[in-house]
C-alpha positions, -999 to 999 in steps of 0.1 A, spaced: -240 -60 -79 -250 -29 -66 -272 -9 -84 -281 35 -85 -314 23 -69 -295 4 -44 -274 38 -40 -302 63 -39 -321 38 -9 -289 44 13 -288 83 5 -319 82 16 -319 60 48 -290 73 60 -296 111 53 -262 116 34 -255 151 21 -223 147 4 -199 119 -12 -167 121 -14 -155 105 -48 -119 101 -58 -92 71 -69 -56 62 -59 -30 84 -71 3 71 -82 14 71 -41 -14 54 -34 -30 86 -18 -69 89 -16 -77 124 -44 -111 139 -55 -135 159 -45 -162 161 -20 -197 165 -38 -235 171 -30 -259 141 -29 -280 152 -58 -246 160 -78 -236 124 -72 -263 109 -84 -270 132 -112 -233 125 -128 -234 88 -121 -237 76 -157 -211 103 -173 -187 103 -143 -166 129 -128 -144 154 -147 -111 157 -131 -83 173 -143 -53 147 -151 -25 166 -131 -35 138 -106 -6 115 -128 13 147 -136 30 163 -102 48 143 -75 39 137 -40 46 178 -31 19 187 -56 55 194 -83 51 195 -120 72 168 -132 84 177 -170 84 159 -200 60 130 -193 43 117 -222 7 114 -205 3 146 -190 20 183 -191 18 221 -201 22 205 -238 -11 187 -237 -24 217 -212 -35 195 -183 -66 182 -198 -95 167 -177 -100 127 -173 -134 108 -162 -141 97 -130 -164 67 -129 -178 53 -98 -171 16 -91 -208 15 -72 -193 -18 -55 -172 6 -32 -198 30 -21 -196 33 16 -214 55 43 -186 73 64 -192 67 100 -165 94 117 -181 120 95 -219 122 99 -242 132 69 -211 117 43 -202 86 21 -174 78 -4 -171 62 -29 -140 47 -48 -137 57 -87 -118 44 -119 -102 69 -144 -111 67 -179 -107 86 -207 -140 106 -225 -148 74 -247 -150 50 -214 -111 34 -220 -94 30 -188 -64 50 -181 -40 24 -184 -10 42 -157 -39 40 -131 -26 20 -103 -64 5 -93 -62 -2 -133 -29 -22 -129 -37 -39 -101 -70 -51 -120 -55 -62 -152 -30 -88 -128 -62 -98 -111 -82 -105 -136 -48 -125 -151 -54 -142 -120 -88 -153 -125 -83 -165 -160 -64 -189 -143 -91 -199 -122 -76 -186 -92 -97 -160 -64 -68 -139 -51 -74 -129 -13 -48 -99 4 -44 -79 31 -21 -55 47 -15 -52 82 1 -17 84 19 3 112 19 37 123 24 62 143 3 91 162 16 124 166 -3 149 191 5 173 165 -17 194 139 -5 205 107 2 239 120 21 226 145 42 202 126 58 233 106 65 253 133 84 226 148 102 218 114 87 179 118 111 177 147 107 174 187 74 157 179 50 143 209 38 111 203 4 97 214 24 76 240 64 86 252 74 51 253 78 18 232 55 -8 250 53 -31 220 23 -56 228 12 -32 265 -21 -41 266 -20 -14 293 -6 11 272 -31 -1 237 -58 9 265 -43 39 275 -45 51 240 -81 31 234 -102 68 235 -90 74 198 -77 37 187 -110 20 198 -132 43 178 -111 42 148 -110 2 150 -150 2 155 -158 32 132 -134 11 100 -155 -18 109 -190 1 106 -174 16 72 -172 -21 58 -132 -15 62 -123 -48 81 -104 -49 109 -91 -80 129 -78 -62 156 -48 -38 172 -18 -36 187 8 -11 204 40 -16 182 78 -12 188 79 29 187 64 57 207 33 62 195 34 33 173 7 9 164 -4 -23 145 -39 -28 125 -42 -57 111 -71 -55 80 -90 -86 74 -80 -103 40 -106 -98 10 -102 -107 -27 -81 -90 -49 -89 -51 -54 -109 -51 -30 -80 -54 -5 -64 -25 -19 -95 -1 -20 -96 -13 16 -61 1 26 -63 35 6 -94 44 27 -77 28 57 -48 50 59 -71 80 45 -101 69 73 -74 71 100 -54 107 93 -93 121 87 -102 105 124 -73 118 141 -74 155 122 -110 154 144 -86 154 174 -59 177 168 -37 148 158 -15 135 134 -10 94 118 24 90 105 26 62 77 64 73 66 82 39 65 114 57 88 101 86 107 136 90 128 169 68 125 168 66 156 134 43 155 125 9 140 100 19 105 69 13 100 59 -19 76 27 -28 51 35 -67 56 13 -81 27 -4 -112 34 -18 -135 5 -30 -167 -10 -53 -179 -40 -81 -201 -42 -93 -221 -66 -131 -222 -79 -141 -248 -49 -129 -220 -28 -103 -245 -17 -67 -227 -8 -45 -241 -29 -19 -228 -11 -24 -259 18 -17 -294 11 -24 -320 42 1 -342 31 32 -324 26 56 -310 51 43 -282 70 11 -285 49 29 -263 26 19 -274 -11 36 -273 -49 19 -242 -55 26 -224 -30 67 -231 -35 60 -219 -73 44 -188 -62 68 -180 -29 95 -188 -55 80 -161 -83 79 -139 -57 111 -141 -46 129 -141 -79 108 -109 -86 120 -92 -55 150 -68 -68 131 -61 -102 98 -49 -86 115 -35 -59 106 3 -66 66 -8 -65 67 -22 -28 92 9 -18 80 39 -39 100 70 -20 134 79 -11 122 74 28 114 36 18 149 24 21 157 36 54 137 13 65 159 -18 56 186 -22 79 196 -52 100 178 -60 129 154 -37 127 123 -67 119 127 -51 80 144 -77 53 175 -67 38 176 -96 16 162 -118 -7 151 -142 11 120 -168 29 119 -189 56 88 -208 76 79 -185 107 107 -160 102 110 -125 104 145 -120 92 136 -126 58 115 -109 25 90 -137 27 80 -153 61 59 -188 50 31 -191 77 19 -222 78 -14 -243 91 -47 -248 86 -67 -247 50 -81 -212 58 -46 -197 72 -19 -212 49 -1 -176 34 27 -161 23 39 -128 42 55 -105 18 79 -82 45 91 -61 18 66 -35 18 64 -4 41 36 16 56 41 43 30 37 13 1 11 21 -30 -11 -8 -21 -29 -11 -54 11 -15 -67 26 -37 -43 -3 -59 -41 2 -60 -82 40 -66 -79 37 -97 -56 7 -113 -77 24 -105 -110 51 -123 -94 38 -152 -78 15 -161 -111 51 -160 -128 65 -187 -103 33 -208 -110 32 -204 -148 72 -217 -150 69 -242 -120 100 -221 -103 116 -238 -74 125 -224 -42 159 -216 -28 169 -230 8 146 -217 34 166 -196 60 172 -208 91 172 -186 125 188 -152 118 185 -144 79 203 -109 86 237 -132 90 238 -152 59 267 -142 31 256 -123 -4 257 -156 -18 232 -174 2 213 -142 6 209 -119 -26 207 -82 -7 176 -61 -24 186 -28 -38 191 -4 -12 182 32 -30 150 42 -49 177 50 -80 191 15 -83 153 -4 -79 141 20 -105 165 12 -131 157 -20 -119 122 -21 -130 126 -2 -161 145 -30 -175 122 -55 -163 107 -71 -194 83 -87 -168 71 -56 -154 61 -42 -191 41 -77 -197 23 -77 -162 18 -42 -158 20 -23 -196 47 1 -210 29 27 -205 32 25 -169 63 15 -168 76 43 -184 57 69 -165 60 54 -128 101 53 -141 94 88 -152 79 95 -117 104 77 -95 134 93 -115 119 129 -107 118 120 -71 156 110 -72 164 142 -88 147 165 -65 165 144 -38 196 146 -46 197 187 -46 184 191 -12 212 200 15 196 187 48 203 185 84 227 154 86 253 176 60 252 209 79 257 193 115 286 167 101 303 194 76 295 226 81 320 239 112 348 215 107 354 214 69 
């Protein structure tokens, strides 16, 4: 356990002026503040005041009305910050600076129960009472723009230059090309304790692959928020821009958050291998696959959170459509990967880049410990080309943020894993993003209506 002794010996070693301290909003976005050394330390037994508009505006920094945690009617009051010392970090792209990863409570120490690292913890520790270790990762793509915020407006997000013009999915000549600002950020997440396995030039201009080492249960999670933050802070250092939208352009293939997992029991065996079944896949692993599957359509608006999400899902674009596993497939939701004892997992392809991890990691453990607990069986696996199966041998997943959030707000299994109370306000959140949605007038209706009607 690390202690404020242990904390105060790294200030000191590694000369660290300021810490930045925050928590995952509800999109999974990395907000705080940035504080001196000797504040940090000073407020480490009361926490961090911050004011709870955090769960009260939308992704464009909106007030949302009539939510029952938060609004003018309360008057915006502040929350606690409270370092989880585990996560403190040193920063190695920003010199002289740490981080640190926080939970909100409330000002007698009661966690904030619509947190999404609070959710997240309540499955896992579900988990554990079970006698199971949970281990996760994300392997996330992206894009690079050689864009700057200013730039990005004046162009109107459109006629963007990517880091690379072309698609070059696996180039090792082109993932060198671009190694001046990839091969830092790979070797700089490693040095911040953020583990990375490795990279990849992916199926878009300017698109890449990092796959983040699997690590048990919230940790995972903490590790993709400051992932996705570590990489748009590297590349603001260089004038650019990383895209984690899950459809960028129509025109292009989106970008996933395939989440990778399996559980272990207390020999720190997986018991997701068996040697002597087919495939070495075993029981438990086809309860859990099976949980997670059944899940799929009612937890759908936690592994696609924004209107953007569902572009993302169209046929033969490597993005599921369906509800749906298969061993070694990527036409399905679930792709079974099996082999040895250490790399026997399930693949959850549902998620995109722009996924809440803390949510989506919840939604597939809530699920799979649901297959487990009622010994669910599978479906057939797929065979070959999932994307060509009939509705009846492949359920479609809902294909619009409005019908997966009606969805989940009648999922009785969603209030039981994850609490009514945020239930009701991520419904509350998701319904407000709908709304504003649908009274935009964009591009597509002015170029297809506007002359010829």
């Amino acid at each position: 356990m690390t202690t404020q002794a242990d904390i105060e010996r790294i200030i000191q070693e590694h000369h660290i002026h300021t810490v930045k301290i925050g928590m995952p909003d509800m999109d999974g976005i990395f907000r705080g503040k940035r504080v001196p050394r000797d504040t940090f330390l000073s407020g480490l037994e009361g926490g961090f005041a911050q004011c709870d508009v955090l769960f009260g505006w939308d992704i464009a920094e909106d007030l949302i009305p009539n939510l029952r945690f938060t609004g003018w009617d309360t008057g915006y009051p502040d929350v606690w910050m409270k370092p989880d010392l585990s996560t403190f970090g040193i920063v190695p792209w920003d010199e002289g600076v740490a981080q640190v990863i926080c939970d909100f409570v409330d000002e007698h120490g009661n966690p904030i129960l619509i947190s999404p690292r609070y959710v997240l913890q309540r499955v896992v520790e579900r988990a554990a009472a079970k006698g199971y270790q949970v281990e996760l990762a994300l392997e996330l793509e992206f894009r690079i723009f050689r864009e700057t915020p200013q730039s990005l407006q004046a162009k109107g997000w459109r006629n963007l230059t990517p880091l690379s013009p072309t698609n070059s999915c696996y180039s090792v000549f082109r993932s060198s090309a671009d190694d001046f600002l990839l091969g830092p950020i790979m070797r700089m997440m490693n040095e911040a304790g953020i583990a990375v396995e490795g990279y990849n030039r992916e199926h878009g201009p300017g698109m890449y692959e990092m796959n983040l080492h699997h690590a048990p249960g919230v940790t995972a999670a903490d590790r993709a928020m400051l992932f996705r933050n570590g990489i748009k802070e590297m590349c603001a250092q260089h004038e650019m821009t990383a895209c984690f939208m899950a459809k960028w352009n129509h025109n292009e293939d989106g970008s996933s958050g395939h989440l990778h997992q399996s559980l272990w029991d207390a020999e720190g065996k997986n018991i997701f291998y068996d040697p002597a079944a087919p495939h070495h896949l075993s029981d438990a692993l086809k309860h859990y696959a099976a949980g997670v599957l059944k899940l799929l359509p009612d937890f759908m608006a936690l592994y696609a959170p924004n209107i953007n999400s569902y572009k993302r899902y169209v046929v033969g674009t490597w993005a599921p459509t369906t509800a749906t596993w298969g061993i070694e497939t990527r036409t399905t939701a679930l792709r079974v990967v099996p082999g040895s004892m250490k790399a026997t997992r399930i693949e959850n392809r549902t998620p995109g880049a722009d996924t809440n991890p803390y949510l989506a990691m919840a939604a597939s453990l809530a699920a799979g410990l649901y297959g487990l607990e009622h010994k669910l069986e599978m479906p057939p696996a797929a065979r070959g080309n999932a994307y060509a199966l009939s509705a009846e041998e492949a359920p479609p997943l809902p294909r619009t943020l409005e019908h997966a959030v009606e969805r989940f707000n009648k999922s009785d299994l969603a209030r039981e894993f994850f609490g009514a109370e945020f239930v009701d306000h991520y419904v509350a959140m998701r319904r407000w993003e709908v709304e504003r949605y649908n009274m935009v007038v964009d591009e597509w209706q002015r170029e297809r209506y506007f002359e010829m009607i």
